[in-house]
N, C-alpha and C positions, 0 to 999 in steps of 0.2 A: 483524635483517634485513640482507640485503647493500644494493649501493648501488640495484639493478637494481629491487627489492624494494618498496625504499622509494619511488623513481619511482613505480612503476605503482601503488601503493598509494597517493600522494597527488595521482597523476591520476584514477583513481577515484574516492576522496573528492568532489574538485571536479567531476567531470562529474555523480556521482551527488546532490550539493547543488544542482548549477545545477540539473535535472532538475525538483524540488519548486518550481520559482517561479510554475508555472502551478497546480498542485494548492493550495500554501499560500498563494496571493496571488489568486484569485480569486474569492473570495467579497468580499473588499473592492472589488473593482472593479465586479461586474454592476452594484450601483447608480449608482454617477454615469454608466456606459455605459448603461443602460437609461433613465436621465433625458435624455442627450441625445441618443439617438434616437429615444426615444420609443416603447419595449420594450413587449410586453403580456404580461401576468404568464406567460400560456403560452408565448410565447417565450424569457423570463426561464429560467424551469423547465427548457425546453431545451437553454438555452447551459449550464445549469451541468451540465446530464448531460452533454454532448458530449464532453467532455474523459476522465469515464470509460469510457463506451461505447465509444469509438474506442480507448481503450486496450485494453479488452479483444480488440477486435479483432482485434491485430496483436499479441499474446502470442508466441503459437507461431510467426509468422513471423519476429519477433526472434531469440526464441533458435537459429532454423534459418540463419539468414543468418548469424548471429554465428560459428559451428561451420561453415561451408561458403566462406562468403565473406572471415574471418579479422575478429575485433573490431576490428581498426583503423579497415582501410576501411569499416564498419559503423558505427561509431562517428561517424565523420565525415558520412557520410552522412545520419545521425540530426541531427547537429548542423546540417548545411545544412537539413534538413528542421523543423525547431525554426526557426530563423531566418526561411525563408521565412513558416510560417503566422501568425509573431509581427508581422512585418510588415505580411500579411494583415489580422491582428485589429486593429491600428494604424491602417491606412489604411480600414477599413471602415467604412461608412454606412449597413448595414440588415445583416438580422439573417442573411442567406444566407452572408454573407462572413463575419460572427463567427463562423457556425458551423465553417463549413471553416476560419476559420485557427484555433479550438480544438481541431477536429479534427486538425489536423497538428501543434500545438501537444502533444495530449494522448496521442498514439500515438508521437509519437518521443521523451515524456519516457520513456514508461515503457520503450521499446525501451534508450534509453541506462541503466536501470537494471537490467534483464535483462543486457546487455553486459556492465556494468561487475563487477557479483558473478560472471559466470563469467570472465572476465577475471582476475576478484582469484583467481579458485581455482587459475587453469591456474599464475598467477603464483607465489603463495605455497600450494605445495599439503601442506605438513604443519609439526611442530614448534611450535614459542614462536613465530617470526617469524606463523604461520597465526593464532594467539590474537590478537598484536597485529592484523594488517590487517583481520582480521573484526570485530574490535570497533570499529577507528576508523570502517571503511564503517558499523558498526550506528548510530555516534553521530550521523553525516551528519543520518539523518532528524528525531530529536526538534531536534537543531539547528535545521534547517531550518522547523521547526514553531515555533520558539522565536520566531529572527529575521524570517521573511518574512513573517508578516500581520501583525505590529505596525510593518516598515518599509515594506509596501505601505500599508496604512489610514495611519500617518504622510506619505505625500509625498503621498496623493492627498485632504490636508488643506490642498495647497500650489500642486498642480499639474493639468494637465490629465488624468484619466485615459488617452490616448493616450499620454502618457510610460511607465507601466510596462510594453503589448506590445513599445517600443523599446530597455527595459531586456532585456525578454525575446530580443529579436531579437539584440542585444551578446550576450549570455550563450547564445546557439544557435553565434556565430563563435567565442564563445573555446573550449568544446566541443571543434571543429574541431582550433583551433589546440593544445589540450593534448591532444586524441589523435595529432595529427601531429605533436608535437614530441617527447611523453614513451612513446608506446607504442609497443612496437620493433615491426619489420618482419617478416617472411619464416614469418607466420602459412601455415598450409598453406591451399588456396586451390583450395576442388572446386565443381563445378558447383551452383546451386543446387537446380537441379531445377524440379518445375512447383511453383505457389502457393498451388492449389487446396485442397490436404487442409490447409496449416496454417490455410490463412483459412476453412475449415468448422470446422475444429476451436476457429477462436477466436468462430466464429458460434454454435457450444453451447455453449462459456463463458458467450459474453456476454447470451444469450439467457435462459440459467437461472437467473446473477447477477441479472440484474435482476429475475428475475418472482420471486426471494428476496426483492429489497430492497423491491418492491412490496406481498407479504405482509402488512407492517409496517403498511398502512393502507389496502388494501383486501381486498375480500372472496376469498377462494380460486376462487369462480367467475365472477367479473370478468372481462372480455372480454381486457385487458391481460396478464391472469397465464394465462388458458389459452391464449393466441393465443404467447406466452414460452415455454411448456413445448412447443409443439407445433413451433416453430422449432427449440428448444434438439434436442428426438426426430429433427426429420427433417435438420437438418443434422449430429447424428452417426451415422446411418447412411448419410449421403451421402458423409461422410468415411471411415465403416468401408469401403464397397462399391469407393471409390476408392483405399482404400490395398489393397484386397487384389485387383484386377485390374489395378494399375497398377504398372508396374515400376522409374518413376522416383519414386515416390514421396518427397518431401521432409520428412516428418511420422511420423515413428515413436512408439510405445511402449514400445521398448525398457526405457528405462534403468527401467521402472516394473517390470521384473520381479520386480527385488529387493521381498520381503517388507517387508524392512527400512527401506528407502529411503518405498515407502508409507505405510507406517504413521507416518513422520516427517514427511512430506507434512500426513499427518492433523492431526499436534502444531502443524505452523505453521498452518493454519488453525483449530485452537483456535485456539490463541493469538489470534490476528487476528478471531478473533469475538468473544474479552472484552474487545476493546478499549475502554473506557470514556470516551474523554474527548470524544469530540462528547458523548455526553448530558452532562458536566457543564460543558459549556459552555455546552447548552440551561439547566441547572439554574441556573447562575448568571447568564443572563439575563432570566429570568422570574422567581426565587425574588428575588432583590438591584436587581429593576431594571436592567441594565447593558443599553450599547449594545454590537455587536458586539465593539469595540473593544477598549470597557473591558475585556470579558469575557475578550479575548486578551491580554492586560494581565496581569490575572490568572492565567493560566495558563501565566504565566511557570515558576512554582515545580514547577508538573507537567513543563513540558517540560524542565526543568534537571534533573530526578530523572529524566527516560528517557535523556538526555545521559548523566550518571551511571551507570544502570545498563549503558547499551550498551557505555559504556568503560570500567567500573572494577570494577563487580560482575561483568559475563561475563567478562573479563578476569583476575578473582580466582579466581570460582567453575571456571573451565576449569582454570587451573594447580593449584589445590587438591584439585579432585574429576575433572579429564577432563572432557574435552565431552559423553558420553554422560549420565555420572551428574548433574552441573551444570547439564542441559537437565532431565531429568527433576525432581529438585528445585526450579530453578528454577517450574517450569509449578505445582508444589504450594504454593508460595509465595505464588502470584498467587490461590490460593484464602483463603490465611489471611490474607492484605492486603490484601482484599474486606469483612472483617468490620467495620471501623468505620463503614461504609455504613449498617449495620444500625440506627445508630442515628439517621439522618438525618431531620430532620423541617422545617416549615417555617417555626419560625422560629431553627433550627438555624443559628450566627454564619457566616459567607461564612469566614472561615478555618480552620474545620473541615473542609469539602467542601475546599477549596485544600490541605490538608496530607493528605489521604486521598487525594487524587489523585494529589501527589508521588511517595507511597509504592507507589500499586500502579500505577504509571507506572514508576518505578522497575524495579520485579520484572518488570513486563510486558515491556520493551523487551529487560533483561535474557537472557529467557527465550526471545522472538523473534530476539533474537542468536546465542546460542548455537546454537540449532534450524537457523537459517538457514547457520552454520559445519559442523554435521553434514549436514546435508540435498548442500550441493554439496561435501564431504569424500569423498561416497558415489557421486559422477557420476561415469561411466564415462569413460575417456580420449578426448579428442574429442567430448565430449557434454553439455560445461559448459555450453554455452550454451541445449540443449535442458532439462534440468535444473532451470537457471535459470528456464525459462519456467515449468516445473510447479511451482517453489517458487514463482512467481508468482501463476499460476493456484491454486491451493491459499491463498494470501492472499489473494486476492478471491473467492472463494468464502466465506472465514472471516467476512472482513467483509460482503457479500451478508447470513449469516445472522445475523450480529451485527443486521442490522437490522432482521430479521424478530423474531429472538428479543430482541433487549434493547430494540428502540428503539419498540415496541408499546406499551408503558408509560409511556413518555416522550413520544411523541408526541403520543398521544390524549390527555394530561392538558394540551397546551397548543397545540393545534389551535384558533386563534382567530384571525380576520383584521382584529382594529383594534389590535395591537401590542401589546409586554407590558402597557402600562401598563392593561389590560381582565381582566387577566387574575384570575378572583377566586380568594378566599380558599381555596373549599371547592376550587378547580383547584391553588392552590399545596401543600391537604395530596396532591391528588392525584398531583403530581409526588415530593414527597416521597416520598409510600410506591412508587413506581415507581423510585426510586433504590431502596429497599429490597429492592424485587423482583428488579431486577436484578443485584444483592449476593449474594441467594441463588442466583441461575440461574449465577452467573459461577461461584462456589463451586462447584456441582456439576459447570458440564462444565468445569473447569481438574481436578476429581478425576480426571473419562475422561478426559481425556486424560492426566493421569500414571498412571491405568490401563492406559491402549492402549501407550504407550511401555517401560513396565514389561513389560508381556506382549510385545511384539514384542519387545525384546532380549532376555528369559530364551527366547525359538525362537529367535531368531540363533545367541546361546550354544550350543544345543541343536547346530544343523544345522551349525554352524561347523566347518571342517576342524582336527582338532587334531592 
């Protein structure tokens, strides 16, 4: 890496770790905030959506201002906007104001993550140097998963839960202060355009995301999931109609025309649907007894195996085999290190599930790395930031159906509302064999997808100019 290189790659890093304090740290917080204001469970249920919903929001608005308005000042932007709602959630007293400062909390984390991968791309855009920075950004997040709810649940054993939206609020300024100080200037700098089409287009995301993750526990014609789908329908032809009469249009499809590019789209969202470890952190709090806590405790040793694979495995696997063939291996991987699930039962020892999670935590992360260094290798000049957004969108879609499909099993085996300790015998073999279930489901579509990746590069190869 030059020196230039290394800069923006480890301003990156840090804005894309600060980013995860609100996603990895608030789940430890609703409850002592809901205790003292005096929360009702459907409020509760709210606050913890808010921070995805709003993300999904402002997807495609991110990566359009990143590409028009220049990442910097975007960046900084994001971080004053972080700050502000962190403060918000700090000084609020009913549940209106946690929302909005969640809300601004959980749209500008993930704006500053969209930012920061097309920023790493425009940065470090091919060679050895691209292997390195792509892998340290992949290691950021299991990190972040590793450290932040076991050092949120630890201080707020000590402190007032208003102390960590003031941690949050610190870490929206420093943001700022490392995009002004480490990412250089004289980004090109065009109009943005109107708002409309990318904020329709993040209102069918977000609309369809959910009435996916909704699936998972109620019925298909539930007033929730068809009132979703009918949202998600009529704001994308509100968005089609607007981009094709409108000539300032901000919100393109472009970069999706490549073949290639799609179908890699596709791979990251595999990937991001077999992600396994909320259910074995449900598994390990119901099967072993544990408090949140402990649970996260626990799952130390998985999240140090995505650490691992994000930086040492993609990192190996690219210089050994190339990023094309290394992704597609990889994804095949993640099916054969699914297999000791199979054998999961309930009274099956807590560190047998804790070492099979390592390992396909490991290959998993690996594999979303890699994917994730091809996906914006592939962005058109000028177009990283939009790019970024559909490698975005294409992850929450993954996960959306990760929870239709895997977390059906897991759910309904310990949907009980007097705490694990109710939870009976015949419900723990039920959880077991739902880890089994989803063992085999993970196995088969990590197959399609090294299927679908497979067949899309032998047509590149095909159509490719020689």
């Amino acid at each position: 890496m030059t020196r230039d290189q290394r800069r923006i790659t480890f301003a990156v890093c840090v804005i894309a770790g600060l980013s995860l304090l609100v996603v990895a740290g608030l789940t430890f917080l609703v409850t002592p905030m809901s205790e003292d204001l005096g929360l009702s469970n459907s409020e509760v249920e709210n606050i913890l959506d808010i921070p995805s919903v709003s993300a999904l929001l402002v997807i495609f608005i991110a990566g359009q201002a990143g590409d028009r308005l220049g990442h910097r000042r975007t960046l900084i932007i994001s971080g004053a906007g972080f700050t502000l709602g962190s403060l918000i959630l700090a000084m609020s007293s009913g549940p209106v104001a946690i929302e909005v400062g969640l809300a601004m909390c959980g749209s500008t984390a993930v704006a500053l993550q969209i930012l920061a991968i097309g920023l790493l791309q425009q940065t470090v855009p091919e060679g050895k140097a691209r292997v390195s920075a792509f892998t340290s950004y992949g290691m950021v997040f299991p990190l972040g998963f590793l450290v932040i709810p076991v050092a949120t649940g630890g201080m707020l054993e000590i402190a007032n839960w208003r102390l960590i939206p003031i941690i949050w609020a610190i870490a929206g300024v420093l943001v700022g202060a490392v995009a002004f100080l480490l990412v250089r200037r004289g980004e090109p700098n065009r109009p943005m355009g109107e708002w409309l089409t990318p904020l329709l287009a993040g209102i069918t995301l977000t609309a369809a995301a959910n009435s996916l993750a909704e699936a998972s526990h109620k019925r298909p014609e539930s007033t929730i999931i068809v009132v979703g789908i009918l949202v998600s329908i009529t704001a994308a032809v509100g968005c089609a109609l607007t981009m094709r009469h409108s000539t300032r249009s901000s919100f393109t499809l472009d970069p999706l025309k490549s073949g290639l590019l799609r179908n890699l789209l596709v791979g990251v969202g595999i990937v991001s649907l077999v992600g396994m470890l909320t259910y074995v952190t449900i598994a390990l709090e119901y099967l072993y007894d544990l408090t949140p806590l402990r649970a996260a405790i626990l799952l130390v040793p998985a999240q140090f195996g995505a650490v691992v694979g994000a930086k040492f495995l993609a990192a190996w696997a690219m210089h050994r085999w190339g990023v094309s063939l290394a992704a597609r291996r990889l994804v095949i991987a993640i099916a054969i290190t699914m297999l000791p699930l199979l054998a999961m039962q309930s009274s099956t020892p807590a560190w047998y599930l804790i070492s099979s999670a390592a390992i396909f935590s490991c290959m998993g992360m690996a594999a979303l790395t890699v994917l994730n260094a091809e996906v914006m290798g592939h962005a058109p000049h000028g177009s990283t930031g939009a790019v970024s957004s559909f490698r975005a969108a294409a992850s929450s879609i993954g996960g959306a159906l990760g929870v239709a499909v895997l977390g059906t099993a897991i759910i309904s085996a310990v949907s009980v509302d007097d705490g694990v300790g109710s939870v009976s015998p015949a419900q723990l073999d039920q959880l077991a064999a739902g880890l089994r279930l989803d063992a085999v489901l993970v196995c088969v579509i990590a197959t399609i997808g090294w299927v679908v990746l497979t067949r899309a590069k032998r047509r590149y190869k095909e159509v490719a100019p020689t």
